[in-house]
VEXDREN-2710 file (C-alpha; in Angstrom, 1 decimal):
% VEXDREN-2710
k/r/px/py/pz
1/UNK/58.3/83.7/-8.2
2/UNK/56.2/81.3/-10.6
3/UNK/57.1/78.0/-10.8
4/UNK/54.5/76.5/-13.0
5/UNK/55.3/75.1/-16.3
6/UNK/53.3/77.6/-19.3
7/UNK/50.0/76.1/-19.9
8/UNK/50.9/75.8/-23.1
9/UNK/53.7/73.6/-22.5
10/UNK/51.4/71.2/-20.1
11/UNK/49.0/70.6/-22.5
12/UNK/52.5/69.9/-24.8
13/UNK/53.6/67.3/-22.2
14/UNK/50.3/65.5/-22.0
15/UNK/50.3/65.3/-25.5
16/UNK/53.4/63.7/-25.9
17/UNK/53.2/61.2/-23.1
18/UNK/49.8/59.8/-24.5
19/UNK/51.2/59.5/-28.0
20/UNK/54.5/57.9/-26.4
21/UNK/52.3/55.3/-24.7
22/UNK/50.2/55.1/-27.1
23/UNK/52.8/54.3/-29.9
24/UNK/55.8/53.2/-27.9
25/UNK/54.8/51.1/-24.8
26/UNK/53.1/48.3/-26.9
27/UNK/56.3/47.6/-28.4
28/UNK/58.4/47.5/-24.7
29/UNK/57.8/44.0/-24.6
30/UNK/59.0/42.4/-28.3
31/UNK/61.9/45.2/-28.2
32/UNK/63.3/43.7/-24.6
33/UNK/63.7/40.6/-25.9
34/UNK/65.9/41.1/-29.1
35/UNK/67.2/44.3/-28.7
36/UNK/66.3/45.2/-32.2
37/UNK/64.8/47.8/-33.8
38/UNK/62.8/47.9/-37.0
39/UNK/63.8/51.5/-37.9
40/UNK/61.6/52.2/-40.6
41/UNK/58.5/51.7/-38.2
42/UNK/60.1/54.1/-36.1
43/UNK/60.6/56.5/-38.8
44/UNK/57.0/56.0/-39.6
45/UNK/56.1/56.5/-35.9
46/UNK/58.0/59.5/-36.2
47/UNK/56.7/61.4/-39.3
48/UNK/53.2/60.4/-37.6
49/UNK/54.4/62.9/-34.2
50/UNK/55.0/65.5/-37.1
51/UNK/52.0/65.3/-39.1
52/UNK/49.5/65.2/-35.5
53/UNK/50.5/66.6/-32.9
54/UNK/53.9/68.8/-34.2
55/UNK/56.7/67.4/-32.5
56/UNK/59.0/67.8/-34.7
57/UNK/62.4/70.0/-34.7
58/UNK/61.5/71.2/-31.6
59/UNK/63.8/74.2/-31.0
60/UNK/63.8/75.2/-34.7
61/UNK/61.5/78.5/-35.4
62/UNK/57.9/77.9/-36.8
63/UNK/58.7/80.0/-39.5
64/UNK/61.4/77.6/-40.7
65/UNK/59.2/74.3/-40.2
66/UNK/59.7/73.0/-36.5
67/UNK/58.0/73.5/-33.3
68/UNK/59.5/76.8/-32.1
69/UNK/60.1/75.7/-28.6
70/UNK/62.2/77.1/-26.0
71/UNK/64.3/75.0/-23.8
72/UNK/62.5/74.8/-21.3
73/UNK/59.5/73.0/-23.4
74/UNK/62.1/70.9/-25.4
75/UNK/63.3/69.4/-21.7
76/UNK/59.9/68.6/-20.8
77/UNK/59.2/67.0/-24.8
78/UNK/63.0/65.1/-23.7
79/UNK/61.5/64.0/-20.5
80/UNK/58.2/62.3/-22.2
81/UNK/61.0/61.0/-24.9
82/UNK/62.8/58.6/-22.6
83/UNK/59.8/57.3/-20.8
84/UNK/60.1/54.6/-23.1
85/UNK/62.7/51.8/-23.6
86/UNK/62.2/52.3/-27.2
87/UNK/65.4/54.3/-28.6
88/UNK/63.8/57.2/-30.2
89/UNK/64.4/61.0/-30.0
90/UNK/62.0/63.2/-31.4
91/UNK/62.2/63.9/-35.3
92/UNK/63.8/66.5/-37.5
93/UNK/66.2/68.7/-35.8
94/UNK/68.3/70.6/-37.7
95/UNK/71.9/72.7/-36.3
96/UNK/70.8/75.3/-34.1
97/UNK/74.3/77.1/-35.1
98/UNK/73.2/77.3/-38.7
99/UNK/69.9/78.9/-38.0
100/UNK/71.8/82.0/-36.9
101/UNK/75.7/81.7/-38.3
102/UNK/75.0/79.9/-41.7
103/UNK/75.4/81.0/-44.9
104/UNK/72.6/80.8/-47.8
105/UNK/74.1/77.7/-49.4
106/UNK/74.7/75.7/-45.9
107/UNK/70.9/76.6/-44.7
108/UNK/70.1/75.3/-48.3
109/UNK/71.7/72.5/-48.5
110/UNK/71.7/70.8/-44.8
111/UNK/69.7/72.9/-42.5
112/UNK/66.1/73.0/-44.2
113/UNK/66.7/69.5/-45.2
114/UNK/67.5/68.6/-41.3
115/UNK/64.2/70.2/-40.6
116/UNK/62.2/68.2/-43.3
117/UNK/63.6/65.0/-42.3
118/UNK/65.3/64.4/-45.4
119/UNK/68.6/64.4/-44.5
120/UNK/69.9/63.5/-41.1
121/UNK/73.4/65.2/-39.4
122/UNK/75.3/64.3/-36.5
123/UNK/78.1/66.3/-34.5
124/UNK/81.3/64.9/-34.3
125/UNK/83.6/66.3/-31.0
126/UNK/85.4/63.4/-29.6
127/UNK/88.4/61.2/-30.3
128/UNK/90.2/58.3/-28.7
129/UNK/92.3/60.7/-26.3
130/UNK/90.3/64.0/-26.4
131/UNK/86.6/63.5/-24.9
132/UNK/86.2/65.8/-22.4
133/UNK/89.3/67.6/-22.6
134/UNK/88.9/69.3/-26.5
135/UNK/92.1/71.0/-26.5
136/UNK/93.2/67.8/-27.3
137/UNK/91.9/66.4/-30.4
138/UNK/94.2/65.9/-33.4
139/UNK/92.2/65.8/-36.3
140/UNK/93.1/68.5/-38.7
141/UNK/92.1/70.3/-41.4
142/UNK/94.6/72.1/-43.8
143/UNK/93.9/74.8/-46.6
144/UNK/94.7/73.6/-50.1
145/UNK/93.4/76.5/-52.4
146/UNK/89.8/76.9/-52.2
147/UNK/89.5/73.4/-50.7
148/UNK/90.5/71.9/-46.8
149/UNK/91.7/68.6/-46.9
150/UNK/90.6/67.0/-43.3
151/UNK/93.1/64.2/-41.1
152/UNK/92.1/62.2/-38.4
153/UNK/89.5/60.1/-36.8
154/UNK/86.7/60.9/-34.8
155/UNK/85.4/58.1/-31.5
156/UNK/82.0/58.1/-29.7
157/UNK/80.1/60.0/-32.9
158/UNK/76.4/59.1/-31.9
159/UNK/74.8/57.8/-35.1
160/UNK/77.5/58.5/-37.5
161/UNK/76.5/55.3/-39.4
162/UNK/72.9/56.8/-40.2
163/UNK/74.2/60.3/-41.0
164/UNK/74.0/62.3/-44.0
165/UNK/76.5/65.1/-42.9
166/UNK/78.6/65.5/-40.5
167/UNK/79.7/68.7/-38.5
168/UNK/83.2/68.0/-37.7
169/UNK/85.5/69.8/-35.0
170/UNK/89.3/70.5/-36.9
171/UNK/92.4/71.9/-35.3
172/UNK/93.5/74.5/-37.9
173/UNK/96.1/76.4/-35.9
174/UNK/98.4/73.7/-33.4
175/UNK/99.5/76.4/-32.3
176/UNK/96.9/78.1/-31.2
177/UNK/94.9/74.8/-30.6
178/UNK/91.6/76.0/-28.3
179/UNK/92.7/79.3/-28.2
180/UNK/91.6/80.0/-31.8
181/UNK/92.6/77.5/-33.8
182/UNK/89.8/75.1/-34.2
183/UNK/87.0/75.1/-36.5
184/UNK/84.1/73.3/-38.1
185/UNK/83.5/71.6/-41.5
186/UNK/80.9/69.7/-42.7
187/UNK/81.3/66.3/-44.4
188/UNK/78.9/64.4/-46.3
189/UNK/79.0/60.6/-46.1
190/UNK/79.7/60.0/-49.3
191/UNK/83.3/62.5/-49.6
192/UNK/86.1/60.3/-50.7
193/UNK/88.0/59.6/-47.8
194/UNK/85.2/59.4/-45.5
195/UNK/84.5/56.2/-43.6
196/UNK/82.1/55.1/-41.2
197/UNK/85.2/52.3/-39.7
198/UNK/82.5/50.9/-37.1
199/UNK/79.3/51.2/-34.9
200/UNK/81.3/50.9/-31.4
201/UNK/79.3/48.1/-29.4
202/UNK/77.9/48.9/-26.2
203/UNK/76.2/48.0/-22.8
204/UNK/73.2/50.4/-23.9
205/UNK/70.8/50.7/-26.6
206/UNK/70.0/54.1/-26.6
207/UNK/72.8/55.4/-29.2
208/UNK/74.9/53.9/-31.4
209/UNK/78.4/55.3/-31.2
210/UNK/80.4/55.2/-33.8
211/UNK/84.3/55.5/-35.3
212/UNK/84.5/57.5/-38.1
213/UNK/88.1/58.2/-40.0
214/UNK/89.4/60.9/-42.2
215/UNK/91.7/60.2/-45.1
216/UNK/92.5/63.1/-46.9
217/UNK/89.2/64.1/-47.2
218/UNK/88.5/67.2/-48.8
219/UNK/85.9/69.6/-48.7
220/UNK/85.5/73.2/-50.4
221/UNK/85.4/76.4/-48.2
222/UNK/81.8/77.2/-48.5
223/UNK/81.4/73.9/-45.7
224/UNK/83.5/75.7/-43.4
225/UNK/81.2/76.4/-40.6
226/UNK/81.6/80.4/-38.8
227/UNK/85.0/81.8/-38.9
228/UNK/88.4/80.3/-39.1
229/UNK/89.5/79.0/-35.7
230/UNK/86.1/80.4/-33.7
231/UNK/85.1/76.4/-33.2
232/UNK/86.0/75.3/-29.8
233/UNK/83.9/78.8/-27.6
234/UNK/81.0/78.2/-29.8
235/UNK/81.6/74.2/-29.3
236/UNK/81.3/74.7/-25.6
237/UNK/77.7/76.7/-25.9
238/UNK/76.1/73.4/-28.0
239/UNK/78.1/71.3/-25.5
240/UNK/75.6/73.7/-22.8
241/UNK/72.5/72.8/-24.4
242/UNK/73.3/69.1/-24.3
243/UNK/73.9/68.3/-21.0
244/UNK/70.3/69.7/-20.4
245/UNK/69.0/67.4/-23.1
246/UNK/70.9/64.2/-20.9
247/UNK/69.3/65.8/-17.8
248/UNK/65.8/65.6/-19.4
249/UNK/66.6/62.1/-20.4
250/UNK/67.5/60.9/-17.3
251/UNK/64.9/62.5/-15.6
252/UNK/62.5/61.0/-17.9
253/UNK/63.4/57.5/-17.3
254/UNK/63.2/58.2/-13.3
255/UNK/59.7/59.3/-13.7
256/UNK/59.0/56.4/-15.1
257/UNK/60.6/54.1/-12.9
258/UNK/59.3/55.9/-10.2
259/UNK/55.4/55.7/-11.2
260/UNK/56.0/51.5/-11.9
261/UNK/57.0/51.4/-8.3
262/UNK/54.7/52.7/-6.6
263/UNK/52.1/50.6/-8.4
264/UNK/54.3/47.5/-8.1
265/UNK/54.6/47.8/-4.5
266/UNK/51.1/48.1/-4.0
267/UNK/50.0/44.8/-5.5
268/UNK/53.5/42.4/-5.0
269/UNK/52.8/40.7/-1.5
270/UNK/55.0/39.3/0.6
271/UNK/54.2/37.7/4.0
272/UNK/50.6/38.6/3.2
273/UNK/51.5/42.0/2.9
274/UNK/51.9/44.6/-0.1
275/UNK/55.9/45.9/0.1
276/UNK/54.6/49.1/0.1
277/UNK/53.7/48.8/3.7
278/UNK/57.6/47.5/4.3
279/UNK/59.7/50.6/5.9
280/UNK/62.6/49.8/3.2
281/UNK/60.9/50.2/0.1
282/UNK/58.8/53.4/1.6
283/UNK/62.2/55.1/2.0
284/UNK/63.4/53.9/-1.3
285/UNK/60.2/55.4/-3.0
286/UNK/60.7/58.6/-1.1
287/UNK/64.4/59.2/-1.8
288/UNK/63.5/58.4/-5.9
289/UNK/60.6/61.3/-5.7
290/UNK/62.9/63.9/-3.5
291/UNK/65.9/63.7/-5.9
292/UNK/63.3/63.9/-9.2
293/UNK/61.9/66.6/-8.1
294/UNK/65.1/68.4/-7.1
295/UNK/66.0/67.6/-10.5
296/UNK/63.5/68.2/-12.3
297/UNK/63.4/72.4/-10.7
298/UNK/67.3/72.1/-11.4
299/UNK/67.0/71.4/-15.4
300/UNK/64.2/73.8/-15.6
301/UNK/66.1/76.5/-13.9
302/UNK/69.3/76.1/-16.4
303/UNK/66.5/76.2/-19.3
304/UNK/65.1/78.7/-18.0
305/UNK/68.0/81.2/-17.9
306/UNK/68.6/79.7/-21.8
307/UNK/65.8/81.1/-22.2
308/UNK/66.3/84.4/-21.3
309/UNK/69.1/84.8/-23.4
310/UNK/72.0/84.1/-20.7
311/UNK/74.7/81.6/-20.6
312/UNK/74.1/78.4/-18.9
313/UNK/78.0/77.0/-18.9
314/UNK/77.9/76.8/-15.0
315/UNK/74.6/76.0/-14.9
316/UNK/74.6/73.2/-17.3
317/UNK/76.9/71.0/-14.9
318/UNK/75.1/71.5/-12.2
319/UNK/71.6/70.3/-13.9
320/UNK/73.3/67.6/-16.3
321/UNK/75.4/66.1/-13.1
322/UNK/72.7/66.2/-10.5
323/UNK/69.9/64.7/-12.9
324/UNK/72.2/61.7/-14.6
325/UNK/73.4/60.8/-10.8
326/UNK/69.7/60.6/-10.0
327/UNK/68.5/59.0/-12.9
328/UNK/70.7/56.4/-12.6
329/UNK/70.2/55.7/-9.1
330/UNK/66.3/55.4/-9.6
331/UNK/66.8/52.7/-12.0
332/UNK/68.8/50.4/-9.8
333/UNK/66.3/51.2/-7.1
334/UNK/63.2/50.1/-9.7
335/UNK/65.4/46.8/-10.1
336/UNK/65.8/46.8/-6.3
337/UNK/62.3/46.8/-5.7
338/UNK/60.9/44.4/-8.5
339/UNK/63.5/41.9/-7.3
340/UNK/64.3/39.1/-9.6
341/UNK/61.7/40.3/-12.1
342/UNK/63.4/43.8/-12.2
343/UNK/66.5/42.5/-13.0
344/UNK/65.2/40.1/-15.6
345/UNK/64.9/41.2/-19.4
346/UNK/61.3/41.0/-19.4
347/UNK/61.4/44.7/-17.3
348/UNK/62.8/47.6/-18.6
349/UNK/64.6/48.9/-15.8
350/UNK/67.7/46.8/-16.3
351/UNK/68.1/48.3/-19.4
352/UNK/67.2/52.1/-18.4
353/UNK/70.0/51.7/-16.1
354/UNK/72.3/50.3/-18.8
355/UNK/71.3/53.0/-21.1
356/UNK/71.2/56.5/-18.2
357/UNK/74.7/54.7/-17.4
358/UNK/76.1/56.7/-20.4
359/UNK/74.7/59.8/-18.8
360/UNK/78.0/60.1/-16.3
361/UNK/80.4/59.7/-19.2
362/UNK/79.2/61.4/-22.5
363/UNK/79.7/65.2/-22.9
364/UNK/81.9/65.5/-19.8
365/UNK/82.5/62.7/-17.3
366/UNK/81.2/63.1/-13.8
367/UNK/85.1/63.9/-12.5
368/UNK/85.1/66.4/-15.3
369/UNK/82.1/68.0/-14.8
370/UNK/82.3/68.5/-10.8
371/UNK/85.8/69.9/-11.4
372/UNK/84.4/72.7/-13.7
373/UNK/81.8/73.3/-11.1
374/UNK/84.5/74.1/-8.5
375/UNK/86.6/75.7/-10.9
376/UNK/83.9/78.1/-11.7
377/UNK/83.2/78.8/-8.0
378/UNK/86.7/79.6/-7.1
379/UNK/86.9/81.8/-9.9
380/UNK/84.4/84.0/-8.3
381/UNK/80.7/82.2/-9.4
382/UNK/78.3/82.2/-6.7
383/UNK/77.2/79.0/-5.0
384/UNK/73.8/80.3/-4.2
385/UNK/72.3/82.4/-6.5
386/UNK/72.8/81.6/-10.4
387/UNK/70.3/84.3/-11.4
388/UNK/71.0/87.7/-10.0
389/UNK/75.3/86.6/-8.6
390/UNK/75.8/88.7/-5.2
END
């Protein structure tokens, strides 16, 4: 067994994290204090990852204008992502599903533009009363000729405001609901009918959720996505590849908090004494780097098996549940041992824990998540060995 990460993808994540701390970390302090974000500096900051050191569309093939990177190396380029307070994901992008399943005119019109950065799209799942239970939504889309006209409203929709295009999951069948009767269209911001109703405030800065609405909006054939009522099995593999990407954040932000401790506790004294030579923080330093490191092996794992062509539905739980849980509890141990100053807004550990908060909640709840896990077990999964099942 080989557990190093390629040399090629080391040299990636030292690559990153220099141009992260480079270009990111000097704007930690300003940023913690308002909250807000001068977006076209970011977008500049962005185009300048492209143009020097490639990060850009990271899963997207080389011959189509991104980085060509597996999972495993877009976890690791996640990781180095959310290092930083700074709300930023790395550029381009681009709908994996399209790459493979979309026709000449959708790849024309919104997947090379995704990739080029000039357009921007955005997936929208949820509602008010179907997050992580899908079988539930109630938008709709009926057929009207050549045209659908789409119903409904969509809740939770990460940067809807900012989008271009939309992906949006339709019930076309009630009847047959999940079991074949959902599928995708894409809608363009500027559709009659089609409204951006709010940006949802938030205890995190990370995203901006949004509640989008549907009035009669119609949309010709050619932006259905894949086949009539094939939406909610191929919903569930992007669903897959996410949780990985909210492991890799949440890892990310551990590392970091992780590495400030240990160099806080070195040099903040108390009784004459550096708390790194108090037993209390020594354990609390020691749980943070056991349970990043058993996360980190655990995302890399489910990556790696993407990787390899094999389905990482059971898998994904296990890495995205075990690496939010963790993420989150290293940030309220960084505020834990900074004290007053860690839970002050001049750190940025209160609001890494504000933001990795979201982590247990978007694309399945912890509840939700476990209970696949064991639903997946009793069906017959094994509990030991994910690779080769006895």
């Amino acid at each position: 067994m080989d557990f190093a990460l390629p040399e090629e993808v080391r040299m990636m994540r030292a690559t990153a994290r220099k141009f992260v701390e480079r270009e990111f970390f000097p704007l930690e302090k300003e940023y913690l204090k308002t909250e807000q974000l001068d977006k076209e500096l970011i977008r500049s900051i962005l185009l300048k990852a492209k143009e020097e050191i490639g990060l850009w569309s990271l899963e997207v093939p080389v011959e189509d204008g991104g980085a060509g990177l597996g999972l495993v190396a877009t976890s690791v380029c996640h990781e180095e992502a959310k290092r930083t307070v700074i709300p930023f994901m790395w550029g381009g992008g681009g709908d994996r599903g399209l790459q493979t399943r979309g026709t000449p005119e959708q790849k024309e019109k919104y997947y090379y533009p995704m990739i080029q950065g000039k357009i921007r799209g955005t997936i929208a799942y949820s509602e008010v009363d179907a997050g992580s239970d899908l079988q539930g939504i109630k938008t709709h889309a009926v057929r009207d000729g050549d045209d659908w006209v789409i119903n409904g409203s969509k809740y939770w929709i990460s940067f809807g405001a900012e989008a271009d295009v939309i992906k949006v999951l339709c019930v076309t069948d009630p009847a047959k609901a999940g079991r074949g009767g959902m599928t995708w269209f894409y809608v363009e911001k500027d559709d009659p009918g089609f409204q951006v109703a709010r940006i949802i405030p938030t205890m995190g800065t990370a995203f901006e959720p949004t509640e989008l609405v549907f009035d009669n909006v119609r949309v010709p054939d050619w932006r259905r996505f894949g086949e009539v009522g094939n939406a909610f099995f191929t919903a569930y593999d992007e669903l897959s590849e996410h949780r990985i990407w909210h492991s890799a954040w949440a890892i990310g932000m551990a590392d970091r908090c992780l590495r400030d401790c240990i160099e806080y506790a070195k040099q903040r004294l108390t009784w004459g004494q550096p708390i790194a030579t108090r037993q209390g923080v020594q354990f609390m330093l020691a749980d943070m780097a056991m349970e990043l490191h058993a996360a980190r092996l655990m995302n890399y794992h489910c990556a790696w098996v993407f990787d390899r062509g094999e389905s990482i539905r059971n898998e994904a739980f296990y890495a995205k549940e075990f690496g939010c849980e963790m993420g989150l509890r290293a940030c309220d141990r960084a505020i834990q041992i900074h004290g007053g100053m860690g839970y002050s807004r001049d750190m940025p550990y209160q609001l890494f824990y504000r933001n990795c908060r979201l982590f247990l909640i978007g694309h399945g709840t912890s509840q939700i998540n476990r209970w696949m896990i064991a639903r997946n077990l009793l069906s017959g999964r094994s509990p030991v060995d994910l690779v080769n099942p006895i």
